[in-house]
KETORLO-351612 format. One line per 8 residues: number of its first residue (from 1); their letters; for each residue x, y, z of C-alpha. Coordinates in steps of 0.02 Angstrom, whole numbers. Layout:
NUM = a = X:Y:Z | ...
END
This chain:
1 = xxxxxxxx = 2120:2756:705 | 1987:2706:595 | 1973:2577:458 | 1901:2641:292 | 1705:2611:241 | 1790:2507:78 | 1920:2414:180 | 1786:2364:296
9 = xxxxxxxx = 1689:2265:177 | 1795:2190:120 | 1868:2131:286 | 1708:2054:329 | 1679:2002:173 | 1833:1886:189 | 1812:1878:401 | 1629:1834:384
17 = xxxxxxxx = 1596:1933:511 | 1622:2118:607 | 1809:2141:648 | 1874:2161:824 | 1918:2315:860 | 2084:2258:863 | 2079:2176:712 | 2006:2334:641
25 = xxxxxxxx = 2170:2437:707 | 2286:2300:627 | 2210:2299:457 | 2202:2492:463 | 2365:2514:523 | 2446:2354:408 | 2325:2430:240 | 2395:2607:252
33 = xxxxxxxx = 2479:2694:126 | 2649:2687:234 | 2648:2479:253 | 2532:2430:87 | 2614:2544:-36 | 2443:2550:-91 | 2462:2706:-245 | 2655:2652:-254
41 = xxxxxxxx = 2665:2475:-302 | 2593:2457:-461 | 2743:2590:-500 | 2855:2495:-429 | 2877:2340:-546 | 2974:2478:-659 | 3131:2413:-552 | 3268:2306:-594
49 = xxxxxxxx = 3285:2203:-458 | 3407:2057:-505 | 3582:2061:-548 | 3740:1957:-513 | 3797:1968:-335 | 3609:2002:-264 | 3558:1858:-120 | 3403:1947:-71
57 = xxxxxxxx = 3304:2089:-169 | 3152:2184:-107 | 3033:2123:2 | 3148:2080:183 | 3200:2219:313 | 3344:2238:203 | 3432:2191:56 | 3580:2076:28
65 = xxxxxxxx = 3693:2082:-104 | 3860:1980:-109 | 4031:2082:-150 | 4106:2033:-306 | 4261:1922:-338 | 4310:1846:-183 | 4276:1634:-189 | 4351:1532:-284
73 = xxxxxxxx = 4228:1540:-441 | 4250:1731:-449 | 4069:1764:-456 | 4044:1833:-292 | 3935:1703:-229 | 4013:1562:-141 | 4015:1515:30 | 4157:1635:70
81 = xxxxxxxx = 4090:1787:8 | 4053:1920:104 | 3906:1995:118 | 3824:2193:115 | 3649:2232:179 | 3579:2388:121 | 3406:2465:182 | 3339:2634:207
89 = xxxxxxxx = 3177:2695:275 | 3099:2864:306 | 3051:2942:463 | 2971:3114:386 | 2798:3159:474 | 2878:3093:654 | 3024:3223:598 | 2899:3365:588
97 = xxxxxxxx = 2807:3339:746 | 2974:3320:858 | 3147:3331:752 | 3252:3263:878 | 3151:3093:929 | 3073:3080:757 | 3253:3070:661 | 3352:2976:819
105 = xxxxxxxx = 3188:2842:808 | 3241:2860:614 | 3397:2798:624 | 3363:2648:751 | 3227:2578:638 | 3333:2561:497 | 3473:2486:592 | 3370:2381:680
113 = xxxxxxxx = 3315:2304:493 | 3514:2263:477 | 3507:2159:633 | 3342:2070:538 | 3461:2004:406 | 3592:1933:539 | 3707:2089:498 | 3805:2215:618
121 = xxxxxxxx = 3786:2373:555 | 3944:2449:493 | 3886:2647:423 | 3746:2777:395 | 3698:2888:286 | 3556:3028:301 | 3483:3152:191 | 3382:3290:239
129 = xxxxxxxx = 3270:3407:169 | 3215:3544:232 | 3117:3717:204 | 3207:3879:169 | 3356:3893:261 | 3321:4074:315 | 3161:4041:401 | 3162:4005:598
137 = xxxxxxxx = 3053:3863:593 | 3169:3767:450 | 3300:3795:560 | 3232:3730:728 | 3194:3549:627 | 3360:3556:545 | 3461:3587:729 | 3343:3450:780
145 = xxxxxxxx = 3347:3316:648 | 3529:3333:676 | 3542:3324:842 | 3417:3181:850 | 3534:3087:712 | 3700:3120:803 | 3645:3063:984 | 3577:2912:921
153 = xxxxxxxx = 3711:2851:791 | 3850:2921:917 | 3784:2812:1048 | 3753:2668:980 | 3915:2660:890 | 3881:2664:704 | 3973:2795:591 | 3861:2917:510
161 = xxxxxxxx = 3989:2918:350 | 3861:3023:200 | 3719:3108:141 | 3657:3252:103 | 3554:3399:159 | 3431:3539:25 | 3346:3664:81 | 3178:3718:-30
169 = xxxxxxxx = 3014:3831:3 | 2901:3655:-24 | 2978:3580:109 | 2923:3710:239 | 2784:3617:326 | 2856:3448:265 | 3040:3395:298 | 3085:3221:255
177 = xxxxxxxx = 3213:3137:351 | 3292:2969:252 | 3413:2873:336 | 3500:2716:255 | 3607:2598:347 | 3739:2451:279 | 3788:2298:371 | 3916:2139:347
185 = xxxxxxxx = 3859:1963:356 | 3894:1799:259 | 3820:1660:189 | 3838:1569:365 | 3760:1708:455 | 3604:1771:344 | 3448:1774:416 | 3280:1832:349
193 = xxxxxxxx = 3106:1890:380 | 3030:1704:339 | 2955:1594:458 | 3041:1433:438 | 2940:1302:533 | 2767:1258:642 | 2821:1235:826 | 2966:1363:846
201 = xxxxxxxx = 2930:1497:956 | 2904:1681:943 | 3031:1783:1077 | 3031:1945:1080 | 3187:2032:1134 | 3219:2216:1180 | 3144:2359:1284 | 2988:2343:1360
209 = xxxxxxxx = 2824:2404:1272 | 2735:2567:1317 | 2601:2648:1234 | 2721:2783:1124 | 2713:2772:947 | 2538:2712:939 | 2461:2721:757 | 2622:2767:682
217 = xxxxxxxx = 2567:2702:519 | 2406:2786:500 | 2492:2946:539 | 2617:2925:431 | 2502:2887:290 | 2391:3051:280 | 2424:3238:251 | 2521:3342:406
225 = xxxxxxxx = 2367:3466:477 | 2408:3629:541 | 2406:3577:712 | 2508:3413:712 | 2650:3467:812 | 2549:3456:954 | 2410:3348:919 | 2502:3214:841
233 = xxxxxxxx = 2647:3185:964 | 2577:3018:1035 | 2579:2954:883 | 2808:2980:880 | 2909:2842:962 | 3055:2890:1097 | 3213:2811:1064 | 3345:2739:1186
241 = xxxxxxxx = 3492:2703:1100 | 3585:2625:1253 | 3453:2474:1229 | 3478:2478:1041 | 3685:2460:1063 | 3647:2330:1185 | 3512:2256:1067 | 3627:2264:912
249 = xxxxxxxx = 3780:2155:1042 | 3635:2032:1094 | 3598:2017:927 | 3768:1980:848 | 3813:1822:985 | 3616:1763:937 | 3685:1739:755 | 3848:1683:806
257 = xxxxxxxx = 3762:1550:899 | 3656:1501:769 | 3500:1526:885 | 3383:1645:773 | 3275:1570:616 | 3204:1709:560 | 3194:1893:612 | 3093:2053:599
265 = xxxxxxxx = 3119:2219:700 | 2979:2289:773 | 2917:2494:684 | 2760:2523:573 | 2610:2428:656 | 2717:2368:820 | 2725:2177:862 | 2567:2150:773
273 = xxxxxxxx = 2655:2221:601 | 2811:2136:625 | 2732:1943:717 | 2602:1951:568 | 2740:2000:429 | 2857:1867:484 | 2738:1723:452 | 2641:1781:314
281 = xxxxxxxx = 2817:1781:220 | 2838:1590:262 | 2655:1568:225 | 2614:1504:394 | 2514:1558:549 | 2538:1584:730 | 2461:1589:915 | 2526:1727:1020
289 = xxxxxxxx = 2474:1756:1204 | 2477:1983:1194 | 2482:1962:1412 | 2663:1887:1400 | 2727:2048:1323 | 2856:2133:1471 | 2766:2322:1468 | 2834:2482:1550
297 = xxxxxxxx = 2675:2524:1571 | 2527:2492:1689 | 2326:2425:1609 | 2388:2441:1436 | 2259:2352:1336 | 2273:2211:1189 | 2266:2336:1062 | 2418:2443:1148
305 = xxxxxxxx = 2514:2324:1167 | 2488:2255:972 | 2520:2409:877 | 2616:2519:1002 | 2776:2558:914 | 2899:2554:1048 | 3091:2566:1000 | 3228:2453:1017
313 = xxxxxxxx = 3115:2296:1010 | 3144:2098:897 | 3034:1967:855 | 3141:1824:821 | 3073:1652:761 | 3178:1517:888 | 3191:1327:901 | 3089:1248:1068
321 = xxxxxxxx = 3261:1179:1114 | 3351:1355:1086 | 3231:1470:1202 | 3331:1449:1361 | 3488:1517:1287 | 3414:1655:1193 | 3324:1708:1364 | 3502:1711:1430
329 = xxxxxxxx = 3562:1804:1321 | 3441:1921:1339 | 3493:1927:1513 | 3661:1958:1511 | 3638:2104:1392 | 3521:2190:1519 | 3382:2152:1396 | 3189:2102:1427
337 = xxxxxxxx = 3138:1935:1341 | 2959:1866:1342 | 2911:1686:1230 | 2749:1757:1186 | 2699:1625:1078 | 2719:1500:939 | 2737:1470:739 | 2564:1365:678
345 = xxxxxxxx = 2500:1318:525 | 2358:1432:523 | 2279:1586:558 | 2372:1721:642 | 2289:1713:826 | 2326:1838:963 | 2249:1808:1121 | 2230:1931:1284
353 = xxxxxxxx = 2180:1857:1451 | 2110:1713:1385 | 1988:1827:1260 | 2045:1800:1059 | 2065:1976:997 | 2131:1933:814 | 2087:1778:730 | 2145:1796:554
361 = xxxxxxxx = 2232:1745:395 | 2403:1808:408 | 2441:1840:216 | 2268:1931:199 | 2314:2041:328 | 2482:2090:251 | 2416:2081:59 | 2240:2093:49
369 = xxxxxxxx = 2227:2286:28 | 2166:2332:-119 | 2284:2444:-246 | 2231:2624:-280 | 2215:2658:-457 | 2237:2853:-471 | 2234:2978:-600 | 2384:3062:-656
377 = xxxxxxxx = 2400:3234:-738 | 2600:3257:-852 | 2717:3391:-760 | 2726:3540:-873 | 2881:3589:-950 | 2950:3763:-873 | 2959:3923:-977 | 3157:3989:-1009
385 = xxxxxxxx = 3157:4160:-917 | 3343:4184:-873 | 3391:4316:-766 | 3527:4464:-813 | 3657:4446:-664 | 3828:4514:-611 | 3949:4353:-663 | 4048:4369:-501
393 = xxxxxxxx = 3906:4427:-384 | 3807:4252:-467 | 3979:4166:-419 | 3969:4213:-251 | 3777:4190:-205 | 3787:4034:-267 | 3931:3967:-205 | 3859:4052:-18
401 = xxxxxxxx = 3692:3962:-47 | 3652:3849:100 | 3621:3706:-33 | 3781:3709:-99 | 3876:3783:48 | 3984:3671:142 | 3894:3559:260 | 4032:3526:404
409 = xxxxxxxx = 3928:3603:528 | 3820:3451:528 | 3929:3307:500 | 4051:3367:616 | 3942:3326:743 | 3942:3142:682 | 4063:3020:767 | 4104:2977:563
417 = xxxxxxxx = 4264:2855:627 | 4198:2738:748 | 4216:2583:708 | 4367:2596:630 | 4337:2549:430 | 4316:2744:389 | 4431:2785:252 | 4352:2905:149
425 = xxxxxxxx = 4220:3027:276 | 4077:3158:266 | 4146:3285:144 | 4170:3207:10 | 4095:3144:-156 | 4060:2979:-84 | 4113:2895:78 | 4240:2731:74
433 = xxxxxxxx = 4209:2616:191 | 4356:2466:226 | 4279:2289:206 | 4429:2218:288 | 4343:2064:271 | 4370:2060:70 | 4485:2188:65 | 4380:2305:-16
441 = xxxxxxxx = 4330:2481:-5 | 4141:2501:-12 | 4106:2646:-85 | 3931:2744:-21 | 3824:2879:-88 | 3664:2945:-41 | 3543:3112:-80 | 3424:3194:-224
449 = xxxxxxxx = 3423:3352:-293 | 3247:3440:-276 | 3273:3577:-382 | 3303:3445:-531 | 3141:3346:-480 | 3033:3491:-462 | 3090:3555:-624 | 3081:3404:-717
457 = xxxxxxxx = 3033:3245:-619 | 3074:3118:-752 | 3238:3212:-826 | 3290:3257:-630 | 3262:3090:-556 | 3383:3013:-684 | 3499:3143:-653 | 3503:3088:-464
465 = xxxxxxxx = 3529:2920:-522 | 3690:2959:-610 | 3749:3097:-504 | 3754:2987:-361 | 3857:2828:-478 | 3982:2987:-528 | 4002:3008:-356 | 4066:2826:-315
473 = xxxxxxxx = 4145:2810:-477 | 4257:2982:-417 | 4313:2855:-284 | 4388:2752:-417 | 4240:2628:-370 | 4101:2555:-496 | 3924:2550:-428 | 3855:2385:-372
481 = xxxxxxxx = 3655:2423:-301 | 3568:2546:-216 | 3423:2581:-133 | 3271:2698:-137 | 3170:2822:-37 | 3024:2871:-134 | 2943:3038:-62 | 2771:3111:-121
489 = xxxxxxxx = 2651:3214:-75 | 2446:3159:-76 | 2441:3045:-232 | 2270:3092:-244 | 2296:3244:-325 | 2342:3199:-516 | 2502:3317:-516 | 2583:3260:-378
497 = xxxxxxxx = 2546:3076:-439 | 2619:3119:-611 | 2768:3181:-519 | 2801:3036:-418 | 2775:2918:-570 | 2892:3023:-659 | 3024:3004:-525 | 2994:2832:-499
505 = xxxxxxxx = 3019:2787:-710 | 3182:2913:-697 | 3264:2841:-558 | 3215:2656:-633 | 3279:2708:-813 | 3447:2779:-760 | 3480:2636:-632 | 3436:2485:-758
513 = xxxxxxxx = 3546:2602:-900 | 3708:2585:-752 | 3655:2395:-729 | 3633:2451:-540 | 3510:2364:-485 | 3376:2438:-361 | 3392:2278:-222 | 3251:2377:-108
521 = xxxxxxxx = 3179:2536:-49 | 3039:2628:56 | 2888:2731:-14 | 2834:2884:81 | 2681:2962:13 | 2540:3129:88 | 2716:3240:125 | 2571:3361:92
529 = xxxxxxxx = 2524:3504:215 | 2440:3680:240 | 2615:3733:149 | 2572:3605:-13 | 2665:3468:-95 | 2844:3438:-87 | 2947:3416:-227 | 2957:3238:-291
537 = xxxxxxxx = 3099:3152:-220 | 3179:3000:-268 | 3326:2990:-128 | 3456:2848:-185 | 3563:2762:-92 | 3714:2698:-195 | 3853:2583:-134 | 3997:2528:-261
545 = xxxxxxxx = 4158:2432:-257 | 4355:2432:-264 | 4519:2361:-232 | 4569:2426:-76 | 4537:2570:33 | 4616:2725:-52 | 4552:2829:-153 | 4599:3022:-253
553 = xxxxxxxx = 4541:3167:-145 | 4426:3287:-177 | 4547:3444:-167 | 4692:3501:-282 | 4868:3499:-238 | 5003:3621:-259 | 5085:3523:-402 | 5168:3612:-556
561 = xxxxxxxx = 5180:3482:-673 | 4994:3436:-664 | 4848:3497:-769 | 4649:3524:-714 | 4525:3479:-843 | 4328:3448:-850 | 4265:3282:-923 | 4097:3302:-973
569 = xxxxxxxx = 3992:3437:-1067 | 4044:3604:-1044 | 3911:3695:-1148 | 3749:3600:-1174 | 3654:3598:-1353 | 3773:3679:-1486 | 3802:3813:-1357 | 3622:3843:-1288
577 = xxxxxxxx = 3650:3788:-1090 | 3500:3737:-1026 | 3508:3798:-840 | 3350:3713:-772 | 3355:3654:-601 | 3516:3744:-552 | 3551:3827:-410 | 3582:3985:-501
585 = xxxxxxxx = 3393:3991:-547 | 3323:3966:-393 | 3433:4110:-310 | 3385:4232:-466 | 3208:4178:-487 | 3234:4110:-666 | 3154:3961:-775 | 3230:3843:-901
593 = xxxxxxxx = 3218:3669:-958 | 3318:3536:-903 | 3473:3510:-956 | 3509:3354:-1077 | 3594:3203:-1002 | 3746:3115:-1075 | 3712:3004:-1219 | 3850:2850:-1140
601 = xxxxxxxx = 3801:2868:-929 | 3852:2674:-908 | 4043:2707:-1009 | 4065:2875:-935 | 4049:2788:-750 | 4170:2653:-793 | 4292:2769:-879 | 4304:2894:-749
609 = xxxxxxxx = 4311:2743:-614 | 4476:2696:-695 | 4540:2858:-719 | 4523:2901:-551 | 4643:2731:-480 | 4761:2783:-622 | 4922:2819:-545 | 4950:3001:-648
617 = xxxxxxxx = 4765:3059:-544 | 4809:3172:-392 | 4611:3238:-356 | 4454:3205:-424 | 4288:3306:-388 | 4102:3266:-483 | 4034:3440:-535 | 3844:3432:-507
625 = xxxxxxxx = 3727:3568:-390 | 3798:3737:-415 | 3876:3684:-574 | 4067:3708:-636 | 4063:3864:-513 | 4038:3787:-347 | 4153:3633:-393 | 4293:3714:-417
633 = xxxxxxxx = 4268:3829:-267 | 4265:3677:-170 | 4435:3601:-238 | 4516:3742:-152 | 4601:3733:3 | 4703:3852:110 | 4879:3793:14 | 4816:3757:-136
641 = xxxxxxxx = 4711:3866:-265 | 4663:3876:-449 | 4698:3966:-614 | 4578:3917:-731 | 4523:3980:-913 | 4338:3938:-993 | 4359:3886:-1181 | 4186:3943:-1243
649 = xxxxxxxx = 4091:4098:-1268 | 3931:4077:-1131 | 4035:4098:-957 | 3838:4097:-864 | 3789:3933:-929 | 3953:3829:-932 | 3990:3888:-725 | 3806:3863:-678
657 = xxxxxxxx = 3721:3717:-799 | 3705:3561:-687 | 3710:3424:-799 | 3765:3273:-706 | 3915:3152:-737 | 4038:3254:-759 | 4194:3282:-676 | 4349:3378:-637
665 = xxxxxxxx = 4521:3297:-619 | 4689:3370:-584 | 4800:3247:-672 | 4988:3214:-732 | 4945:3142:-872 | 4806:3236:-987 | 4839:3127:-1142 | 4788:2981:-1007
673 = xxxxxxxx = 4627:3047:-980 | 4588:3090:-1161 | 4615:2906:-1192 | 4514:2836:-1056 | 4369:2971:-1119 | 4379:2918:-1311 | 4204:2924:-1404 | 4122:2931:-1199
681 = xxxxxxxx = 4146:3126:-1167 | 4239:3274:-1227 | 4383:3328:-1101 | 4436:3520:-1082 | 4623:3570:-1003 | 4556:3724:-891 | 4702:3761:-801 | 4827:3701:-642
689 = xxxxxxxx = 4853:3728:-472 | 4931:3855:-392 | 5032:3894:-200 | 4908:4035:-144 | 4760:3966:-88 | 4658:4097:-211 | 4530:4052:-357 | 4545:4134:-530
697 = xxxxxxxx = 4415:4121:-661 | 4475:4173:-825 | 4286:4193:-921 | 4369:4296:-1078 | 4323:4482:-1048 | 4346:4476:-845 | 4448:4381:-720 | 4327:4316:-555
705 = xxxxxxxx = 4455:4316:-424 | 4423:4254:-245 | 4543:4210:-123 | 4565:4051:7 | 4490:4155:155 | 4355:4225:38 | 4306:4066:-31 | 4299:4001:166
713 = xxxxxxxx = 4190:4128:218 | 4075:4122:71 | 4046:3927:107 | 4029:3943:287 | 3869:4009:281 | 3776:3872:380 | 3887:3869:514 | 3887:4059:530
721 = xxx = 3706:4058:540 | 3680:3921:655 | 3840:3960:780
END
């Protein structure tokens, strides 16, 4: 670790004097790209933040936003409301060096930023990206991302419920690994990341510190070298998630108790990130002694113990009067618990043996890094070579491709029910989630599409921002907030910084165009290696609401009196389908443009919301990567199949052209739907179910005709290769 020539004048420059060298890690570690957001944030004011039901937008562990409707005032904010945190972090470079503690460590930071905000985490959702799928070395950090995800979110209890996994060449010596987590609280039980008052104590609460994990935030903040698998392993935490279930129990009788005044969980830049961050945020100071810490390990110095990243660890702000009972506590939850200092009025001050080691102003520390102002070069716009292909051998590759193929093999190894609010699972368009509490279903969503972003990074990223609202809204719910995971490569290099600003005005366009507002998010920037850039990509996490728990399912039934049609575009561009980003493309080696977007997203959402609680709605599927091909293939089941005709006169286009926000439903009442679609989106009848499990594609001239165990083998292709 090493703090930059520029940062270090201006350190002293404000210091008036040489740093320590532990002051030197902190500001290093704190100034970073990962912590500072120091190319992102002037981006990042694109966002719509506010909106009605959001307590708390960006800037806390996680964000709070209030479920609509359920005081007395019907606004969704009274003192009886309940309550949805929403966070999600990245854990991509740790990923790469070891897959299986890289994505478990994952998955307890961003739960560990629910407990922050006095929530119990309720569900997860991950998506992961990975290289191409027939390589060896993709599929050693897929088996292990997974593996590291299911141990971890198995054991500590909290239902892994969506997501979404790509594969793609750029991703070969970069996966990314984005995990987002939702939690319940109330008004009553919010906490935040805000010191609240000189005199209170600092406790921290949780596993002992070692020296894993040290520099986290540098690392995470510079390109992957050819050798980091090895050479960069001290720099990935190890996970327990036995301490984090007991951690997230402590944590929930804490806030029952009323004992906690503020909170911040312990990743980037250790106890010295989180201590620092917690008081800067309240605009206050504090003293802490670094020799009270409980370690696991033996002559760890000042600077170990202030920026090690150790798992399962809280700083909690706590009243003089309140320490006892939070040691206790502690205690009974098999938990270590050390007061380590106190809440002061001005610098922040960490001591070791006596010796000060940091002796600084707490808000410079967390704000006082410069912004980067970079250069940025315009994406160009592809070329439109499309390939001459066999219609029912194109059918068939794509539906086999491993991005479009199913995915059971991995969330199968999910415990997706614990818990017990898990109506809608892994599967589907979007997960439901019961909110008991309200009697809602909570509605969650959560992926990108890299094809669309590396095609067009402006176009794609607002595609992923309505792709992942069509997926709630085929729930029957209508999107409430959502979340971001920004992913770059080196910013330095004015493509990839035109990409990510193109991603980052997309994704803000589309969401403020839905009046979803973007309550938070994480930036993760240098995904850059030997292998190059990825793809930008804007991951969203969505979460919407509705009545109840129930929602249409994704597959057809047998049922002769009901008809299948397609809302949405079925051509694009008086007939011209633009194919750009598909799936098809990238398995024949073809070009195009991006397709055009629907000129109503926000009505097309709320239509197709209503239409799919309409009683006369027996399935409802969003038809998005693959196209019209792979969505129908995937509304097949073993009883159950389809007969379907195309009404226009370009059969490769209208089965492969991804344009988002569009739908298929199987409905009894077609005139119903026309209705609901008036003046939003054209609707075309396509066919009905059948008994025989088989899929027929009537495309004028031919007949593509697959049966149930045909269609099962093509889509099995992960779980063939893997098992």
């Amino acid at each position: 670790m090493s703090l930059a020539d520029s940062d270090r004048e201006l350190v002293v420059a404000e210091l008036d004097r040489e740093p320590t060298r532990a002051e030197a890690a902190l500001f290093e570690n704190l100034w970073s790209e990962h912590c500072a957001y120091r190319s992102s944030r002037p981006l990042l004011s694109a966002f719509d933040s506010e909106g009605e039901g959001v307590v708390i937008g960006p800037g806390d562990d996680a964000a709070v936003v209030a479920l609509p409707g359920e005081d007395e005032s019907g606004d969704g904010d009274g003192e009886n409301a309940t309550y949805v945190t929403l966070g999600i972090e990245s854990h991509n470079h740790p990923s790469y060096v070891d897959p299986f503690d890289g994505a478990a460590t994952g998955v307890g930071g961003i739960v560990r930023d629910t407990l922050s905000m006095g929530a119990y985490p309720i569900a997860l959702a991950d998506s992961l990206y990975f290289g191409e799928f027939d390589r060896e070395h993709s599929k050693y950090l897929f088996e292990g991302v997974v593996e590291g995800i299911s141990h971890y979110g198995n054991c500590i209890g909290v239902p892994t419920v969506a997501g979404s996994v790509d594969f793609h060449p750029d991703y070969e010596g970069n996966p990314l690994v984005n995990v987002a987590c939702v939690g319940l609280t109330d008004e009553e039980r919010l906490v935040t990341a805000e010191a609240q008052e000189p005199g209170n104590k600092l406790v921290l609460v949780g596993n002992a510190t070692g020296r894993d994990g040290l520099g986290g935030a540098s690392f995470a903040s510079e390109d992957l070298a050819e050798d980091a698998e090895t050479e960069d392993r001290p720099a990935v935490q190890v996970g327990d998630p036995y301490a984090e279930k007991l951690l997230i129990e402590a944590n929930e009788q804490l806030v029952d108790e009323g004992l906690i005044e503020s909170a911040r969980d312990l990743g980037a830049a250790g106890l010295g990130g989180a201590s620092s961050e917690l008081v800067a945020k309240g605009g206050l100071g504090a003293e802490i002694e670094l020799e009270r810490v409980h370690q696991r390990e033996p002559n760890m110095s000042a600077l170990e113990i202030l920026l090690a990243e150790s798992q399962e660890r809280m700083c909690y702000e706590v009243e003089p009067e309140n320490v006892d009972r939070v040691c206790e506590i502690a205690e009974r939850f098999d938990l270590g618990c050390s007061v380590i200092g106190e809440i002061t009025e001005g610098n922040y001050v960490a001591t070791f043996e006596g010796e000060t080691v940091v002796d600084v102003d707490a808000e410079f520390l967390g704000e006082g890094a410069p912004m980067n102002d970079l250069p940025s070069d315009d994406p160009e716009q592809p070329e439109t070579e499309l390939p001459e292909v066999d219609l029912a051998e194109a059918v068939e590759t794509v539906v086999a491709s491993p991005n479009t193929a199913s995915k059971r093999w991995v969330y199968r190894q999910y415990d997706h029910e614990v818990g017990v609010r898990t109506s809608v699972g892994p599967g589907d368009d979007a997960a439901i989630i019961a909110v008991r509490e309200a009697d809602q279903g909570l509605a969650i969503s959560s992926g990108a599409a890299p094809n669309w972003t590396d095609a067009a990074p402006y176009e794609g990223a607002r595609a992923v921002a309505l792709e992942n609202a069509t997926n709630i809204a085929a729930k029957g719910a209508t999107p409430l907030a959502a979340v971001d995971c920004l992913n770059g490569g080196n910013p330095e290099k004015p493509d990839v910084y035109g990409g990510f600003t193109g991603i980052v005005d997309g994704l803000a366009e589309m969401c403020e165009t839905l009046s979803t507002p973007v309550v938070g998010g994480n930036v993760s920037l240098y995904n850059d290696s030997v292998a190059g850039p990825i793809p930008p990509t804007p991951t969203l996490a969505m979460i919407g609401a509705k009545e109840g728990y129930d929602a249409p399912p994704l597959s057809v039934e047998s049922e002769s009196e009901s008809e299948l049609v397609l809302v949405g575009d079925l051509g694009l561009e008086r007939g011209e389908c633009r194919l750009g980003g598909s799936e098809y493309l990238a398995q024949f080696d073809g070009s195009d443009r991006f397709p055009a977007l629907p000129d109503e997203p926000a009505a097309l959402i709320e239509a197709l919301a209503a239409v799919a609680d309409d009683d006369a709605t027996l399935a409802v599927h969003d038809v998005s990567h693959g196209g019209l091909a792979v969505a129908l293939a995937e509304m097949v089941t073993d009883e159950a199949g389809l007969d379907v005709s195309l009404p226009g006169d370009d059969p490769t286009g209208e089965l492969f052209h991804e344009q988002p926000g569009r739908a298929l439903i199987q409905t009894e009442s077609v005139d119903a739907v026309r209705e609901a679609f008036d003046g939003v989106a054209p609707v075309y009848e396509l066919g009905s179910a059948t008994g025989d499990g088989a899929l027929a594609i009537d495309v004028g001239d031919e007949t593509i005709a697959t049966d149930a165990a045909e269609i099962g083998d093509l889509r099995e292709t992960i779980e063939r290769e893997l098992e």
